[in-house]
C-alpha positions in Angstrom: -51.6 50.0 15.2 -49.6 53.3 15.5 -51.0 55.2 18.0 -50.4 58.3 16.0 -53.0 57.2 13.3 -55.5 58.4 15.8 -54.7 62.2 15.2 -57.2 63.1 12.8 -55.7 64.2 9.6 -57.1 67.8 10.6 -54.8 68.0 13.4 -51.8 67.1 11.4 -52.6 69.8 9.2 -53.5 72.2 12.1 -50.3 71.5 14.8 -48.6 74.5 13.3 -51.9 76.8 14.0 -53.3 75.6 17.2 -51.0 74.6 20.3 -53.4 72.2 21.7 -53.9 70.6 18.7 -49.9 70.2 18.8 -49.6 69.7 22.0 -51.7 66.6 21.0 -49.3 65.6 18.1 -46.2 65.6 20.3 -48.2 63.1 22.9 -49.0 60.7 20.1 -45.6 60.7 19.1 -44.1 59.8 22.7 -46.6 57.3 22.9 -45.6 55.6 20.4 -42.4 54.9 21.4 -43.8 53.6 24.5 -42.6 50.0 25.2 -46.0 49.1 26.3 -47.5 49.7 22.9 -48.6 46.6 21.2 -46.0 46.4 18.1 -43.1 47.0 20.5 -44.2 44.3 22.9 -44.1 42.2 19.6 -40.8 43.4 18.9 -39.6 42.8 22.5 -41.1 39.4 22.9 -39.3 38.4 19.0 -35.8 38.8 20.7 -36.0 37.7 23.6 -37.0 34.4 21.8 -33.9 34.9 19.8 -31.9 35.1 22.5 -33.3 32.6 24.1 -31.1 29.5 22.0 -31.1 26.3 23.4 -26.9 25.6 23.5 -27.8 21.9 24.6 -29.7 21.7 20.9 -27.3 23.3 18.8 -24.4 21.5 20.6 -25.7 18.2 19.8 -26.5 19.4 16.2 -22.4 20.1 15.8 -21.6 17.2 17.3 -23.7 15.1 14.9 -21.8 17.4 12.3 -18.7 16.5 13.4 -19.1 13.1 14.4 -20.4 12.6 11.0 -17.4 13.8 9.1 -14.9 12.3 11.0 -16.8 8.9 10.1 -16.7 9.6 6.7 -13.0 9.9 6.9 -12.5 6.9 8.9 -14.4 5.0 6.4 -12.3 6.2 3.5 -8.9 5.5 5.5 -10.2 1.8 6.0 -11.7 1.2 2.9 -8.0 2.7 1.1 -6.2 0.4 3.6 -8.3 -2.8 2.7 -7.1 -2.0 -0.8 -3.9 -1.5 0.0 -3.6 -4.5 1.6 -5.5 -6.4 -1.1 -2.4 -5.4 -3.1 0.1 -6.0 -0.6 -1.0 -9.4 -1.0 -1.4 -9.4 -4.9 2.0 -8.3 -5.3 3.7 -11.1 -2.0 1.7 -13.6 -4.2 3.5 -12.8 -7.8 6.9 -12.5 -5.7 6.9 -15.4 -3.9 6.3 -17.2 -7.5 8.8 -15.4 -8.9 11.0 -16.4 -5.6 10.2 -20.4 -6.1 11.3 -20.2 -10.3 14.3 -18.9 -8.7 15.0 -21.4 -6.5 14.4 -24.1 -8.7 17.0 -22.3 -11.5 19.8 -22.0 -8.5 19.6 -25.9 -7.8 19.7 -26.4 -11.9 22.4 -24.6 -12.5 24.2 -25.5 -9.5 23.8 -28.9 -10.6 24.7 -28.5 -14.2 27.9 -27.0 -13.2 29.1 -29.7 -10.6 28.3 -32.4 -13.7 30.5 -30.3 -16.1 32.7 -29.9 -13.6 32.8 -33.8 -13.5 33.5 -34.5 -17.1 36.0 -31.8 -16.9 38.1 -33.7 -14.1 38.0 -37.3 -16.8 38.9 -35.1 -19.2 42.1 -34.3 -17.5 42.6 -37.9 -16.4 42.6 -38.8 -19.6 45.1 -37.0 -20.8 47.2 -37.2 -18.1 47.1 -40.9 -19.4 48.5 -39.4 -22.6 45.2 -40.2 -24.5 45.6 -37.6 -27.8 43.0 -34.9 -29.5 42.8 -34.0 -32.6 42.1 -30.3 -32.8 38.7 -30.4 -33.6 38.2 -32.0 -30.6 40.0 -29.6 -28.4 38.4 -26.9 -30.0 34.8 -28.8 -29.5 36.8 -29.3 -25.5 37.0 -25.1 -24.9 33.5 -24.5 -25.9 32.3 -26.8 -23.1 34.5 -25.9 -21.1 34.0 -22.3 -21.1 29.9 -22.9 -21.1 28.5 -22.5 -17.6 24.8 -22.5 -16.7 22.8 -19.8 -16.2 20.6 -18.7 -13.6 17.4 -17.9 -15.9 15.3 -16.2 -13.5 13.7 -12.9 -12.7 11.8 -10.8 -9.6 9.7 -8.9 -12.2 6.8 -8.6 -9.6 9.5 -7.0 -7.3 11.0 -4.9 -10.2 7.6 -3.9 -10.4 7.1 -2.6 -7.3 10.8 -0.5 -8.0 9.8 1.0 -10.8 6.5 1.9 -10.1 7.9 3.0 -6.4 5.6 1.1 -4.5 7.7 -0.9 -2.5 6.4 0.3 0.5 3.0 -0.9 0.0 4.9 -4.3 1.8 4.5 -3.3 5.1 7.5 -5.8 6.9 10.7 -4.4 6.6 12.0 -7.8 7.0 10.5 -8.7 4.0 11.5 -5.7 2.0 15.7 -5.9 3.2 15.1 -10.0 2.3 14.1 -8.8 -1.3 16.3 -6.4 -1.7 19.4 -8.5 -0.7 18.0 -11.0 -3.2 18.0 -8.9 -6.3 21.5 -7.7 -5.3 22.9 -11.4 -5.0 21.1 -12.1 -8.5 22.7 -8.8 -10.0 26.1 -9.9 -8.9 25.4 -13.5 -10.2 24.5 -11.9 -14.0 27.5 -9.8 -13.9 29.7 -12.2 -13.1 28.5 -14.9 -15.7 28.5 -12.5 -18.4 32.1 -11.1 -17.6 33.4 -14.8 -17.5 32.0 -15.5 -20.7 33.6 -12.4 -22.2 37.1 -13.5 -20.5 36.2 -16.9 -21.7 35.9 -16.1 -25.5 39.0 -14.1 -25.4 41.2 -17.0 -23.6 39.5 -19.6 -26.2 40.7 -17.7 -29.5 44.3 -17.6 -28.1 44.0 -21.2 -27.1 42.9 -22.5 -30.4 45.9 -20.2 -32.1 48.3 -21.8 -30.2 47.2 -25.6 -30.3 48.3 -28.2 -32.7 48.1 -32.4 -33.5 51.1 -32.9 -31.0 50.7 -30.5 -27.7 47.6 -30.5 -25.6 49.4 -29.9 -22.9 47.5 -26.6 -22.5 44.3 -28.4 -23.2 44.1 -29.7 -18.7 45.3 -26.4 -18.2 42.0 -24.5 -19.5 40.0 -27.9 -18.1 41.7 -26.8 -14.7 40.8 -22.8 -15.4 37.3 -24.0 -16.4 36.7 -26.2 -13.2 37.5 -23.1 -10.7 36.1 -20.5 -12.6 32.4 -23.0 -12.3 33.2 -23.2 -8.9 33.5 -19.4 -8.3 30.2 -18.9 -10.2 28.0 -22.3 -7.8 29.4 -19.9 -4.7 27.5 -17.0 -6.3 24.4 -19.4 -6.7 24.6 -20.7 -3.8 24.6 -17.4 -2.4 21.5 -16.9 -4.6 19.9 -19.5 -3.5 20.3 -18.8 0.5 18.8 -15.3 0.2 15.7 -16.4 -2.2 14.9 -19.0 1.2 15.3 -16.3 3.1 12.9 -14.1 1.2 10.5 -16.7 0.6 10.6 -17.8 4.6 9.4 -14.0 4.9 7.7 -13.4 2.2 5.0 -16.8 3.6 5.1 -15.4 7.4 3.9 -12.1 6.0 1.2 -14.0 4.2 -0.2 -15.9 6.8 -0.1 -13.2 9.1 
């Protein structure tokens, strides 16, 4: 307790009369200030607990903290890389079927050509033997010989991957500069069947305009035209077909990895 609630209520009221009863007040008041007093030993004692902390405690208690959220992140980081590289493989899986339906389309049409090809080269024995055509036939002749075979084939899991601007969820660059000179090879191929077909057409309507019963002497001419221009477009295929092994040799590497 205050020390001061010992003054009688009749010396509060009679300090302003009576010195000694002041006098009294005034000691009652220094004493209780006085550190030895009961509530400021209390008061003494509550901080030096407080500043008493034990560092070692609280720096293991941060640590924990710490420790605790940098697991957390590490966790998320692996588990988003295990899913990225659950679609890494998703997507080298798609490709590399993609890859082998365009292999197998670069050796048909490869080998379509060279057997068109073929007949074209009778053709122009034969009439180098003076066998005759009726128009009809010659016409029937410059559809054939302007048809060449086309590579049928796509990369849509790599298209994709463009579109969706993912590509660099494949992590070998070796695989990503295989595909990429793939789809350019294919993209050539394409343009250059569908600008020979255009040329084609044009060459055929002249042809048949200028043709009759007596002169197909025009007719190995176009079978010679024909023969080069399938020759030009098997290089291009051929081309196709080296960079879709080379894609597909590391498209399998990345795989088994």
């Amino acid at each position: 307790m205050w020390p001061i609630d010992e003054v009688s209520q009749g010396e509060h009221r009679g300090a302003g009369k009576h010195p000694k009863a002041a006098g009294h007040y005034f000691r009652a008041i220094i004493s209780a200030v006085d550190p030895k007093q009961t509530l400021f030993r209390g008061v003494n004692f509550q901080m030096t607990k407080a500043n008493s902390v034990n560092w070692r405690r609280l720096s293991a208690e941060a640590a924990a903290i710490v420790i605790s959220i940098l697991l957390a992140f590490a966790i998320d980081a692996l588990w988003e890389e295990k899913q990225e590289r659950k679609a890494e493989q998703e997507y080298l899986s798609a490709i590399l079927v993609d890859i082998d339906v365009v292999l197998h389309e670069a050796e048909r049409t490869i080998a379509g050509n060279e057997a068109l090809n073929e007949s074209a080269r009778n053709r122009i024995a034969a009439l180098h033997n003076g066998e005759s055509l009726s128009a009809s036939a010659v016409s029937a002749l410059l559809d054939e010989n302007w048809s060449n075979y086309r590579l049928r084939a796509n990369l849509d899991s790599y298209d994709d991957l463009l579109t969706s601007g993912a590509v660099m969820l494949i992590r070998s660059s070796n695989v990503r500069s295989a595909l990429a000179k793939l789809r350019t090879e294919m993209d050539f191929e394409r343009q250059l069947h569908l600008t020979a077909l255009d040329a084609g057409g044009m060459v055929r309507s002249l042809l048949l305009e200028s043709l009759d019963d007596e002169n197909f002497a025009l007719v190995a001419r176009v079978e010679e035209d024909a023969i080069g221009t399938r020759s030009v477009h098997n290089a291009r295929k051929l081309d196709v077909r080296e960079a879709a092994l080379e894609a597909r040799a590391a498209l399998l590497d990345e795989i088994h990895q």
